[in-house]
C-alpha positions in Angstrom: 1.6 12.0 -64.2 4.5 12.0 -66.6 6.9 14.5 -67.4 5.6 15.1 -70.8 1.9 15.5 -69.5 3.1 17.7 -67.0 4.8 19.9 -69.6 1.7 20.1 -71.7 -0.1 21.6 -68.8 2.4 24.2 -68.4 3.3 24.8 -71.9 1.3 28.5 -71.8 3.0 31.4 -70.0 2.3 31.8 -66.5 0.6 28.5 -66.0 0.6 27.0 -62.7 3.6 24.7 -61.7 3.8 21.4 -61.8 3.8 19.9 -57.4 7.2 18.3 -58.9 9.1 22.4 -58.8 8.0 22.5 -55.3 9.6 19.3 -54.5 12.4 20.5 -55.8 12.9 23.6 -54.3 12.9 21.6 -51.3 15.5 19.5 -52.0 17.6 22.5 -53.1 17.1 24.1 -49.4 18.7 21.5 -48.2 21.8 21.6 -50.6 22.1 25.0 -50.3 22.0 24.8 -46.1 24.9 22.5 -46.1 27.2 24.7 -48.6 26.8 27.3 -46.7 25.6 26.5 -43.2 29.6 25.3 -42.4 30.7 28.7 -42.9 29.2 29.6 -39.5 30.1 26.2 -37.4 34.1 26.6 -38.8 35.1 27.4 -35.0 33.5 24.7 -33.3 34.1 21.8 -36.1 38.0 23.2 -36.0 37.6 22.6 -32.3 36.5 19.4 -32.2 38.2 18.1 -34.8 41.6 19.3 -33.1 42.5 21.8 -36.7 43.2 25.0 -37.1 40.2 27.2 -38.4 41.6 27.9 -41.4 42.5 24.3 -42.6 39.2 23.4 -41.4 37.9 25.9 -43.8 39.5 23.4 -46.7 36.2 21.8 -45.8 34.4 24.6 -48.0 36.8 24.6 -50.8 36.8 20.4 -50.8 32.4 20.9 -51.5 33.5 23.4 -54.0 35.9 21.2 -56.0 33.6 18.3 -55.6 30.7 20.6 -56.4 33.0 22.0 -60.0 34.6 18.3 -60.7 31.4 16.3 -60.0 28.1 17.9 -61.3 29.3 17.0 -64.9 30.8 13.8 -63.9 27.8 12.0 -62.2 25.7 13.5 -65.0 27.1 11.7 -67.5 27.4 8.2 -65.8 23.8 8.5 -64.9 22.7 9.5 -68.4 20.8 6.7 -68.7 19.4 6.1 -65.3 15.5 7.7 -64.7 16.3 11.2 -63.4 13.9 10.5 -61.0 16.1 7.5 -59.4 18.8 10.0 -59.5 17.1 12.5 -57.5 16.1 10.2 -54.5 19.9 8.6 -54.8 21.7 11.9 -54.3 19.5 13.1 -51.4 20.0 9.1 -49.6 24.3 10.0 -50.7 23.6 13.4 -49.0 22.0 11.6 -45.6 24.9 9.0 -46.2 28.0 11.8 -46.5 26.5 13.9 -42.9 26.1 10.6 -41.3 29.4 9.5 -42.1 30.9 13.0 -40.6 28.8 13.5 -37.8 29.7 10.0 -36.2 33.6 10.7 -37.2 36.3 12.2 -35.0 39.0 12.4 -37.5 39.0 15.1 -39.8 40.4 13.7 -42.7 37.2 11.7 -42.9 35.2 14.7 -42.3 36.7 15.9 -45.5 36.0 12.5 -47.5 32.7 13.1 -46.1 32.3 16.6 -47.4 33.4 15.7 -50.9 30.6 13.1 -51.0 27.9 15.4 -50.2 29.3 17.5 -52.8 29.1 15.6 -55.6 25.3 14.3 -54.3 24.6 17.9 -54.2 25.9 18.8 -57.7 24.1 15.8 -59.1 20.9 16.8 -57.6 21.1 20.2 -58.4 21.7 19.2 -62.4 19.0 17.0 -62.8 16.5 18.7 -60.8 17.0 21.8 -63.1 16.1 19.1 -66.0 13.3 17.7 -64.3 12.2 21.1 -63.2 12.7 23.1 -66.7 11.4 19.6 -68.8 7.9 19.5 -66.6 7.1 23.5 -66.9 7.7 23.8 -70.2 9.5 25.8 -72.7 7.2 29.2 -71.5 8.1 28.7 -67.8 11.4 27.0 -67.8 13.0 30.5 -66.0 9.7 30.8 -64.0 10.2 27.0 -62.7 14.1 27.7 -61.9 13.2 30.8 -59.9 10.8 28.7 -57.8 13.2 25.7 -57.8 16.6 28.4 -56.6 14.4 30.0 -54.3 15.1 27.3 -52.1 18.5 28.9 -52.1 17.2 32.0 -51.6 15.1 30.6 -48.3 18.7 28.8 -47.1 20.2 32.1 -46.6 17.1 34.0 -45.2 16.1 30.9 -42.2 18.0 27.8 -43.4 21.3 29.3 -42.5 21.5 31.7 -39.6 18.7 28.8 -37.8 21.6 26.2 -38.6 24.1 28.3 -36.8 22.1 29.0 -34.1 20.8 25.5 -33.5 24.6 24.5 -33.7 25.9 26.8 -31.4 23.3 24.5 -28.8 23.5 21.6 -29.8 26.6 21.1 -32.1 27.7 20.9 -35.5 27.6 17.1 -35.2 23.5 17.7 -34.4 23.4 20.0 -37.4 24.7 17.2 -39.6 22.0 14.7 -38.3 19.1 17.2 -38.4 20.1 17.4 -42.4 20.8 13.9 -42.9 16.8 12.9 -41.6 15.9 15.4 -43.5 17.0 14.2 -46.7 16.0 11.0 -46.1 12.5 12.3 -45.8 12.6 14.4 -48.9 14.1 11.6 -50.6 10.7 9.6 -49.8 8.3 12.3 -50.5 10.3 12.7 -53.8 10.1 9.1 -55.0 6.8 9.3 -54.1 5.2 12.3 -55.9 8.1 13.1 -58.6 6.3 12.0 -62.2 7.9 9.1 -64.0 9.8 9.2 -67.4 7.6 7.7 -70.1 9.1 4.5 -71.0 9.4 4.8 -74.7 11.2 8.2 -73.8 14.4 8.9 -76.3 17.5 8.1 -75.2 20.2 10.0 -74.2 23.6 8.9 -76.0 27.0 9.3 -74.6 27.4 11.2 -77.9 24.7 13.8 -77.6 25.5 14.7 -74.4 29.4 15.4 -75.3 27.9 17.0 -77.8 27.3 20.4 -76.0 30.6 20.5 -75.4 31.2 21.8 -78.8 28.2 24.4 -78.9 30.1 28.2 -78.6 27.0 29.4 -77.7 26.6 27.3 -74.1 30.2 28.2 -73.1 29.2 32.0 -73.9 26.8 31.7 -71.1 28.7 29.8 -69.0 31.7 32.7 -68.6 28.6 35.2 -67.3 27.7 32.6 -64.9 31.0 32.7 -63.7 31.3 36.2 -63.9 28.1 37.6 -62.5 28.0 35.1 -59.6 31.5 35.1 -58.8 31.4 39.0 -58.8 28.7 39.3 -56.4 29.8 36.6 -53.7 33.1 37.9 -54.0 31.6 40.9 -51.7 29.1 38.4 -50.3 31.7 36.4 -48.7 34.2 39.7 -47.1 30.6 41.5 -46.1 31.3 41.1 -42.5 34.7 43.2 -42.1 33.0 45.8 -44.8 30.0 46.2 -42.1 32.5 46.1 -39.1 35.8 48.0 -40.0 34.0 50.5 -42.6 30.5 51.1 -41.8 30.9 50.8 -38.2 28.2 48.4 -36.6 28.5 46.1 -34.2 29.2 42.2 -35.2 25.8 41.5 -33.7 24.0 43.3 -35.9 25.7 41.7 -39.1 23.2 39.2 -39.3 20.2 41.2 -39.5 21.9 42.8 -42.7 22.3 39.0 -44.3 19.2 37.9 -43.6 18.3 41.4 -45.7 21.1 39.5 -48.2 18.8 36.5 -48.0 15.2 38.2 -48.4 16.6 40.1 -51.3 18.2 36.9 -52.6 14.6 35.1 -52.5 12.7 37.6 -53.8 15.9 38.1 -56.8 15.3 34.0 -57.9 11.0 35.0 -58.2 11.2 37.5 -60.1 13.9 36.7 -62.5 12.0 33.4 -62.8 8.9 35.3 -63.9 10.3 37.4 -66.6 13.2 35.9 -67.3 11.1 33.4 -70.1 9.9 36.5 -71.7 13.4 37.8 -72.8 15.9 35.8 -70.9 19.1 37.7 -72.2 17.7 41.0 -71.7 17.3 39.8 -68.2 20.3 38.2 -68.1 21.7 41.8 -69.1 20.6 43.4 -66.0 21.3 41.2 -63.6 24.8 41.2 -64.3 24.4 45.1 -64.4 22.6 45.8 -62.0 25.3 43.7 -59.6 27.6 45.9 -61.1 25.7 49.3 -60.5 25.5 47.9 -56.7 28.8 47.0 -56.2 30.1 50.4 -57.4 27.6 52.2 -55.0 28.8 49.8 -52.1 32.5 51.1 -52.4 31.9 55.2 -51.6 28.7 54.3 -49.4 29.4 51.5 -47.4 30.2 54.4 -44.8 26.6 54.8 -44.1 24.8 52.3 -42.2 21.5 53.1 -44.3 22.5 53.1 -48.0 24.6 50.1 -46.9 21.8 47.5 -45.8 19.9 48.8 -48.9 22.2 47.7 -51.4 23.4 44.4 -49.3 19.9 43.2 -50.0 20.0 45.1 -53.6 23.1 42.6 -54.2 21.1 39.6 -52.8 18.6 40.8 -55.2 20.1 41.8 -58.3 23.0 38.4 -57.7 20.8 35.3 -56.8 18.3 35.9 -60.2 21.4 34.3 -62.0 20.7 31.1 -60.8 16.8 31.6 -62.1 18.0 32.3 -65.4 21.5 30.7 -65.9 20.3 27.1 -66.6 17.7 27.6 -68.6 19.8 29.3 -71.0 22.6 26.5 -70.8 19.9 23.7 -71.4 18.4 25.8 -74.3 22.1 26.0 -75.8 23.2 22.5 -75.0 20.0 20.8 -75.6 21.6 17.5 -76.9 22.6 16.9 -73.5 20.4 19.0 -71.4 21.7 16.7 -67.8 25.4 17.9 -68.8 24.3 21.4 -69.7 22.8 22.1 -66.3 25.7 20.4 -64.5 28.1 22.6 -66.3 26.2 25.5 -64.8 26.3 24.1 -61.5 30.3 23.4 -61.9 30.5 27.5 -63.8 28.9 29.0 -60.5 31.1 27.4 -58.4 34.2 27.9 -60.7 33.2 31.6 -60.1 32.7 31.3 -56.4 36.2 29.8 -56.0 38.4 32.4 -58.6 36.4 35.4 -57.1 37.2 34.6 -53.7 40.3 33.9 -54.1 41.0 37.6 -55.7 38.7 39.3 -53.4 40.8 37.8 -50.7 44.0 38.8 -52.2 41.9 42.7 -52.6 41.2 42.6 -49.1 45.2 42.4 -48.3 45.9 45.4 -50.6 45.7 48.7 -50.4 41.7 48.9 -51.4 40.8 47.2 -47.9 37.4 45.9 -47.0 36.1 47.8 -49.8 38.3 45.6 -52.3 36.2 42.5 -52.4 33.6 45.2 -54.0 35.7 46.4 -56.5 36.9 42.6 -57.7 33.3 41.6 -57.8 32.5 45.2 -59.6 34.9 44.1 -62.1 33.6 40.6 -62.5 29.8 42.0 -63.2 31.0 44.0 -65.9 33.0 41.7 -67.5 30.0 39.3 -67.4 28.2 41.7 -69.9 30.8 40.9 -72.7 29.5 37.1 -73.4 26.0 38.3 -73.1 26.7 41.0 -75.7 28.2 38.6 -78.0 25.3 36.0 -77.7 22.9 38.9 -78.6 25.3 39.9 -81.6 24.9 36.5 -83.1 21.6 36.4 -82.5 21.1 32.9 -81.0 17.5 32.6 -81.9 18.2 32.2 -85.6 20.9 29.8 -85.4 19.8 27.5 -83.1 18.4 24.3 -84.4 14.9 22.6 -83.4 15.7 19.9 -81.1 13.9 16.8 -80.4 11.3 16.7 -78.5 11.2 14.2 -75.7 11.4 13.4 -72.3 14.8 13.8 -71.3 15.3 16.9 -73.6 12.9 19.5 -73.0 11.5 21.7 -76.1 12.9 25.0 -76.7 11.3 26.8 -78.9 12.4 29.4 -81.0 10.9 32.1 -79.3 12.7 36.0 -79.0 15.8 36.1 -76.7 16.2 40.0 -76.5 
């Protein structure tokens, strides 16, 4: 089944999914396991690898930087490969990048390692927002990201407290092998059951993607991305002294509040999928306020255990629908170059990830303490209604031009934003 045919059969709201999203979602369970899997196997990888803990932690911010530098980078020298080529060719440079580390004893090829799997991952995550938004259809483009991220959302609930336990028996080296076989096989079932690009499919120009570059209205959305998910990971990320040194429970119960993190992060991605098609700004609106409503609770109650794990999974909740509702919008704005669009999201959330940890680190130094992290990311949410405000002033709906339909550039209609 091609792309196009697939669309057509999803082109009414609410329609059922193309298989394709569920491949998808999928692959993006694994991505999402490896970014943020390492966070728990720091210690033992520093360990082996004869480093401190903290300069093995330039192992996270070497997948960022690859992540920020390379989604937009491998999109466009793969512009004119099938994206279904591209898919199977990241997850077989993913296998490649943890086979490479796990049979490595030096760190600095560890690192090399890590930067590889980056950009696969970034590459991946780009197209498969294409593929994914291109196959639903215009109606059910947010609908088929929220399935597509809830592999994300699944990462954090199983895929990543399993990873750390399963490490902690049989090593991060076996963690690294257990992902690379399973990319390999989701790189087969992929290449197998992903639909094929119509052959007389337009095609993209190095023009038309750089293109989006110059379109206000995509870089509008790309600030909230930045903003909204950098100001809820910037708590996500410090949770753990918050719950130990402020509300007081034990470090063996901190997991059961993430995994509360991870159920509310799932559920966030579904739902925002589902209305987020309807009026995608309006949505847009309230995640980034409702992160911000959260965050101020967090600061005054995170002395109660109670209210605490309520809005830790509230913040999963109201956070992780960004990444249901962020590329849809970019590829609706940028849809000259819909591969570059989405891999400028991919590069914004990490952009935000990196700037709000940074400040919620130096927050957590001050005089604000654990509760400081909440406060930067408070800050961040807000801040993140400003672009959507402006988009809605302009009101994008009738200024944006009726692209082309084809394969490779999904149709966007010119339905009501607000």
């Amino acid at each position: 089944m091609s792309t196009s045919s697939a669309a057509k059969t999803s082109a009414e709201p609410n329609a059922k999914l193309p298989f394709v999203v569920v491949l998808l979602a999928i692959g993006t369970f694994l991505m999402s396991t490896t970014e943020f899997v390492i966070a728990g196997l720091l210690p033992d990888m520093a360990t082996d690898l004869d480093v401190s803990v903290s300069q093995a932690g330039l192992l996270i911010t070497a997948f960022a930087i690859g992540m920020i530098v390379g989604a937009p980078t491998i999109s466009i020298a793969t512009m004119r490969l099938p994206k279904r080529l591209i898919l199977v060719l990241s997850l077989l440079v993913f296998a490649l990048g943890h086979g490479i580390a796990a049979l490595s004893p030096a760190f600095e090829v560890v690192l090399i390692a890590r930067i590889i799997t980056a950009l696969a991952t970034g590459a991946f995550l780009s197209v498969a927002a294409v593929v994914a938004t291109s196959a639903a259809g215009p109606s059910n483009a947010s609908r088929a990201m929220g399935v597509m991220m809830s592999g994300m959302g699944l990462a954090i609930v199983a895929g990543v407290p399993l990873g750390s336990f399963v490490g902690q028996a049989i090593g991060w080296r076996g963690i690294f092998w257990a992902l690379a076989v399973l990319a390999l096989i989701a790189a087969a079932v992929i290449g197998r059951f992903a639909p094929a690009e119509e052959a007389g499919r337009q095609v993209v120009t190095f023009r038309s993607q750089l293109g989006v570059l110059r379109e206000g209205k995509l870089w509008l959305v790309l600030l909230t991305t930045a903003l909204v998910s950098g100001g809820f990971l910037a708590a996500y990320s410090y949770v753990s002294p918050l719950l130990t040194e402020r509300t007081g429970i034990t470090e063996a119960a901190v997991p059961l509040l993430l995994v509360g993190f991870g159920v509310g992060a799932l559920l966030g991605t579904v739902v925002t999928g589902r209305i987020g098609d309807r009026a995608p700004l309006s949505t847009y609106a309230g995640i980034a306020g409702g992160s911000a409503l959260v965050l101020l609770l967090l600061i005054p109650l995170s002395q109660f255990v109670v209210p605490t794990a309520i809005l830790v999974a509230l913040l999963g909740f109201t956070g992780m629908g960004v990444t249901a509702i962020a590329t849809p919008l970019a590829v609706r704005f940028g849809y000259s170059g819909p591969s570059l669009a989405a891999a400028l999201t991919v590069s914004a959330f990490n952009v935000g990830i990196a700037a709000a940890t940074w400040l919620a680190g130096i927050a957590l130094d001050s005089g604000l303490g654990t509760t400081g992290p909440s406060v930067v990311g408070a800050v961040m949410a807000v801040a993140g209604l400003i672009p959507i405000a402006i988009l809605a002033l302009l009101k994008v709906t009738r200024t944006l031009p009726a692209p082309v339909r084809s394969d490779a550039e999904p149709t966007l209609e010119h339905d009501l934003l607000v």
